[in-house]
KEMITOR-841645 format. One record per residue (C-alpha): residue in three letters; z, y, x. Coordinates in steps of 0.5 Angstrom, whole numbers, padded with zeros to 4 digits, always signed. Example, Ala and Ser with C-alpha at 12.3 -4.5 7.8 and 13.67 -1.06 7.14 Angstrom:
<rs>
Ala+0016-0009+0025 Ser+0014-0002+0027 
</rs>
This chain:
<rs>
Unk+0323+0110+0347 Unk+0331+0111+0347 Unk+0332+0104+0347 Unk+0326+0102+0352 Unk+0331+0106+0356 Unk+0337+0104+0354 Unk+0335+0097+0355 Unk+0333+0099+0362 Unk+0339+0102+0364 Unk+0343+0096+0361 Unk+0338+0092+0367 Unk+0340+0097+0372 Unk+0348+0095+0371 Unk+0347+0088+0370 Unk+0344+0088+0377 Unk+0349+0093+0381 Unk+0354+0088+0378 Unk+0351+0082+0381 Unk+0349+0085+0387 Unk+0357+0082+0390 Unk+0354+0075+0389 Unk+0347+0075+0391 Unk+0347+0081+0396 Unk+0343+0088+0395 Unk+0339+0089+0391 Unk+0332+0092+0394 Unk+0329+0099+0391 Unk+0323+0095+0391 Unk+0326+0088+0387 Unk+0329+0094+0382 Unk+0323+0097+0381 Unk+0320+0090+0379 Unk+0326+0087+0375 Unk+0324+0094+0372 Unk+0317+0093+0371 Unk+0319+0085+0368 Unk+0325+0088+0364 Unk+0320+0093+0361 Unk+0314+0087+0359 Unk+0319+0083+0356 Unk+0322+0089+0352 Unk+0314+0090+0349 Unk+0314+0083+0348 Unk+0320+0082+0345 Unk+0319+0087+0340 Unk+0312+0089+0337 Unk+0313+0092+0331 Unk+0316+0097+0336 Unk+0311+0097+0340 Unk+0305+0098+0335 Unk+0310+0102+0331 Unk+0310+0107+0338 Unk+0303+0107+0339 Unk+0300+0114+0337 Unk+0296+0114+0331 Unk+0288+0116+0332 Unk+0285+0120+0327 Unk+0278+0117+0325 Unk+0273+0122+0325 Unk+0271+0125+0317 Unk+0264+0124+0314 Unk+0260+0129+0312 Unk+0255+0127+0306 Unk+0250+0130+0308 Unk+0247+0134+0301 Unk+0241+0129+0297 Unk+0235+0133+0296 Unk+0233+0136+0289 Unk+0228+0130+0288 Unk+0233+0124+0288 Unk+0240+0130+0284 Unk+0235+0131+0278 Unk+0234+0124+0278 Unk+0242+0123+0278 Unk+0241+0128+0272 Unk+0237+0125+0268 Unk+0241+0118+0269 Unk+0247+0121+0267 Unk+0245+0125+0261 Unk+0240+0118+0259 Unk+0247+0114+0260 Unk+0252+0120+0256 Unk+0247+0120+0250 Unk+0244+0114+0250 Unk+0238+0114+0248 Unk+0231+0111+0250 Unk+0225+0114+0250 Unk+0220+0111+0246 Unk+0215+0107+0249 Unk+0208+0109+0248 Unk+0205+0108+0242 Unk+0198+0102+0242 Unk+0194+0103+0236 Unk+0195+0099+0231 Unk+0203+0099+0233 Unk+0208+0100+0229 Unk+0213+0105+0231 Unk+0220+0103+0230 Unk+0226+0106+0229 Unk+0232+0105+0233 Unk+0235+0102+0227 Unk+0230+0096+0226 Unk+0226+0100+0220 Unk+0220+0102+0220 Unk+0218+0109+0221 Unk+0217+0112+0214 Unk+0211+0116+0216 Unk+0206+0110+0218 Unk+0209+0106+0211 Unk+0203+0107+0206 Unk+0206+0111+0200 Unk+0204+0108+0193 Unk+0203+0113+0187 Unk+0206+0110+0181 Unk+0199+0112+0177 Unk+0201+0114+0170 Unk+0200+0111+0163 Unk+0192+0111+0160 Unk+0194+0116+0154 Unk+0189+0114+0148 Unk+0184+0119+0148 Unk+0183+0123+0142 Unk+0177+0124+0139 Unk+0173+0128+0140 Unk+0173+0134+0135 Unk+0166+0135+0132 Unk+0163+0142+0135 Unk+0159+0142+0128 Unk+0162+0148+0124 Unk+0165+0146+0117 Unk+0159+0145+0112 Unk+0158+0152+0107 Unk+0156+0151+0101 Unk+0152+0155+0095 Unk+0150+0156+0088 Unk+0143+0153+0087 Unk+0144+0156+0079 Unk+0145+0163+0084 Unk+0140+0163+0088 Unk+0134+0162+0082 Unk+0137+0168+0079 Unk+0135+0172+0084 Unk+0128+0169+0086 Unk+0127+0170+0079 Unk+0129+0178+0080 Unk+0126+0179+0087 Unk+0119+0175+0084 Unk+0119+0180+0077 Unk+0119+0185+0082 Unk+0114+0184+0086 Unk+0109+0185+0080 Unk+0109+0176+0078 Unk+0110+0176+0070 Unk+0115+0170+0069 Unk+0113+0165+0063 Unk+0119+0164+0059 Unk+0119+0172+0057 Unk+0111+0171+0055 Unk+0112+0166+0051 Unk+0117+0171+0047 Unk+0113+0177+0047 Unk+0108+0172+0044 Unk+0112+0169+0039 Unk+0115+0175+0036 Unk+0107+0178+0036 Unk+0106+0173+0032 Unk+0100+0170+0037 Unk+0105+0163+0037 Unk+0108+0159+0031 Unk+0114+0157+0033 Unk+0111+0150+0034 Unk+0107+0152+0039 Unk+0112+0155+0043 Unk+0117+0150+0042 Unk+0111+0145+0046 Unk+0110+0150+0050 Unk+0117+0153+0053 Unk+0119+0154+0058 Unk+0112+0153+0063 Unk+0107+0154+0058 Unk+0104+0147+0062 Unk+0104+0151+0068 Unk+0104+0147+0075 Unk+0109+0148+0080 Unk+0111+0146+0088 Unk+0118+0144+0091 Unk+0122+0148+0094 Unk+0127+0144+0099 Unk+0132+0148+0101 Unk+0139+0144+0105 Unk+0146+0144+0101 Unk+0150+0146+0108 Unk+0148+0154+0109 Unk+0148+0152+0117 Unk+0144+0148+0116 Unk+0138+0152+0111 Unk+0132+0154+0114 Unk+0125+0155+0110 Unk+0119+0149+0111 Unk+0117+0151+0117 Unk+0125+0151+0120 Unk+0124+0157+0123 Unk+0128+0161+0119 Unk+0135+0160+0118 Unk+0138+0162+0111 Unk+0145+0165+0112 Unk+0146+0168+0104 Unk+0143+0165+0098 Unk+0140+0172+0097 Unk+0135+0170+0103 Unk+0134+0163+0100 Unk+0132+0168+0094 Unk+0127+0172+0098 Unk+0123+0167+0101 Unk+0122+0164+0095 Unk+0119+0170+0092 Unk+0115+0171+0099 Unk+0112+0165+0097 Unk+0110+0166+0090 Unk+0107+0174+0093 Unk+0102+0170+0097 Unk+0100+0165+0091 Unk+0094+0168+0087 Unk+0097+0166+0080 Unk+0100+0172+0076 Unk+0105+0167+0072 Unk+0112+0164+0075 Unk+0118+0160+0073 Unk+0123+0158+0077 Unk+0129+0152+0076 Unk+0134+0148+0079 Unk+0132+0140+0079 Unk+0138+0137+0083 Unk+0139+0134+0090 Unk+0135+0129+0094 Unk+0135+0127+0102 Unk+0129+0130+0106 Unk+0129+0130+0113 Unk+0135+0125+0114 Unk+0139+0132+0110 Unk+0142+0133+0103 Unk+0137+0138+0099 Unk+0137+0142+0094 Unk+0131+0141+0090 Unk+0127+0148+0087 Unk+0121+0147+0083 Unk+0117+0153+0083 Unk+0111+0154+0077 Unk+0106+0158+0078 Unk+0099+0159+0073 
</rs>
């Protein structure tokens, strides 16, 4: 604005200096010269000009807030773009789940159980106890007490009673030891004591002694008043290993 006016009054005086030559200046013709001096000044210097005009302050925007709605959505956004992570899809049957690595996931992959070596099986360990034996000479002993005792007179000792009487030379009673020419019965019994039982297999022996008793139960129910007992070896009877008694009687 000073030089707007500066310019101005130069004008002025540039005009009242001319007034000798060309006659007064009017008010009216000032006044235009001043109006003209005044555009030719704008036009001249227009960075004056814009530098002049007031500046207009534009009107701040509000943002108006968003709703809740689209702020959570904002939310989740940012905090799926911080962590990056995607949530996995569906899962279809069927379908794999796979990692974010490209793996599969452990869980749906079938676990082998390494299946341990076949050892060879032991054998079976028989559930027969051990076999017991006895003394088959024993068991004759003791029949032949159990039988005496029970009032059956036993041959070797009539035979002896005869032959010191005198009733028998002893030719005879070489002929006629030890059984007098009686007949006798077989007695099996089996060589393992788990395994004895008399003849009908009913009663089982656990001592030589019951063996013993049964043989002179047996000579009670027979009718014949003499008796002798020995030992004859073993045969199989029955799919079994026996002993073999023969029993005299007369």
């Amino acid at each position: 604005m000073q030089k707007l006016f500066l310019l101005l009054s130069v004008t002025i005086l540039l005009l009242a200096g001319c007034g000798g030559k060309g006659g007064q200046v009017t008010e009216e013709q000032s006044v235009e010269t001043e109006k003209q001096a005044v555009v030719n000044a704008s036009e001249s210097s227009p960075e004056e000009s814009e530098t002049e005009e007031p500046e207009t302050e534009e009107p701040e925007t509000v943002e108006e807030p968003e709703p809740e709605e689209s702020a959570s959505k904002e939310d989740s956004r940012s905090e799926d773009g911080g962590s990056k992570e995607q949530i996995p899809a569906e899962k279809k049957p069927g379908q794999e789940t796979q990692q974010p690595d490209g793996k599969q996931n452990e869980a749906t992959q079938p676990q082998t159980t390494q299946q341990e070596p076949e050892q060879p099986s032991q054998p079976e360990q028989s559930s027969q106890p051990e076999p017991v034996s006895y003394s088959p000479q024993r068991v004759v002993q003791l029949a032949t007490e159990k039988t005496k005792a029970n009032g059956k007179i036993y041959i070797p000792d009539d035979l002896d009673r005869m032959l010191a009487e005198g009733t028998l030379s002893q030719e005879d009673y070489n002929a006629c030891y030890p059984t007098d020419g009686a007949g006798y019965l077989e007695y099996y019994v089996a060589t393992d004591l788990n395994e004895a039982r008399d003849v009908s297999g009913t009663v089982k022996f656990n001592s030589e002694d019951d063996i013993a008793a049964n043989i002179a139960g047996m000579y009670n129910s027979l009718p014949q008043q003499y008796f002798y007992i020995e030992y004859h070896g073993t045969v199989m009877y029955g799919g079994k290993e026996c002993y073999v008694f023969y029993c005299y009687r007369a």
